[in-house]
C-alpha positions, 0 to 999 in steps of 0.5 A: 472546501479549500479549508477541508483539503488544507486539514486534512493534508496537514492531519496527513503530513502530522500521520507521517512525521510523528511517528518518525520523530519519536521513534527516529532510530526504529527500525521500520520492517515488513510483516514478511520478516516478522512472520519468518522470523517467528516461525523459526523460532517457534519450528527450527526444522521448518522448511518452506513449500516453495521458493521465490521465481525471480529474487530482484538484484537489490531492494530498490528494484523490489521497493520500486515494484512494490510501490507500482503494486500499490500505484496500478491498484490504487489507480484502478479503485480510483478508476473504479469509483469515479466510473461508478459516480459519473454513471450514478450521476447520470441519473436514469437516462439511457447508455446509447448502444 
């Protein structure tokens, strides 16, 4: 099991640092700018339907929400699976009431 772990940390750490090594001066953008930028190009008149509520004050601000994003719903699949599993171990006994 110990071993397993150790691989697949160390498969995970290689996914990460590969990339970074040989492309060291790439830029690493969103899709969001990709798609703006392409639809400009394709449609110079293009206006949007709507504008943002609330622009955060620094791209910080809006990776840190981002990464909470990413965390609350990684939390709740997490959640979700391991209630799932502990309830199917459970065999066919009864849930008291």
């Amino acid at each position: 099991m110990l071993k397993n772990n150790a691989f697949i940390l160390f498969i995970t750490i290689a996914l990460i640092c590969i990339p970074l090594i040989f492309n060291g001066n790439a830029e690493y953008g969103g899709a969001d700018g990709e798609a703006e930028e392409l639809i400009t190009e394709l449609n110079e008149s293009y206006k949007p339907w709507f504008s943002s509520i609330w622009e955060p004050p620094s791209g910080e601000i809006e990776s840190l929400l981002f990464v909470l994003q990413g965390a609350a719903g990684a939390g709740f699949i997490g959640y979700f699976i391991g209630y799932m599993r502990g309830r199917n171990r459970g065999g066919n006994a009864e849930i008291p009431k």
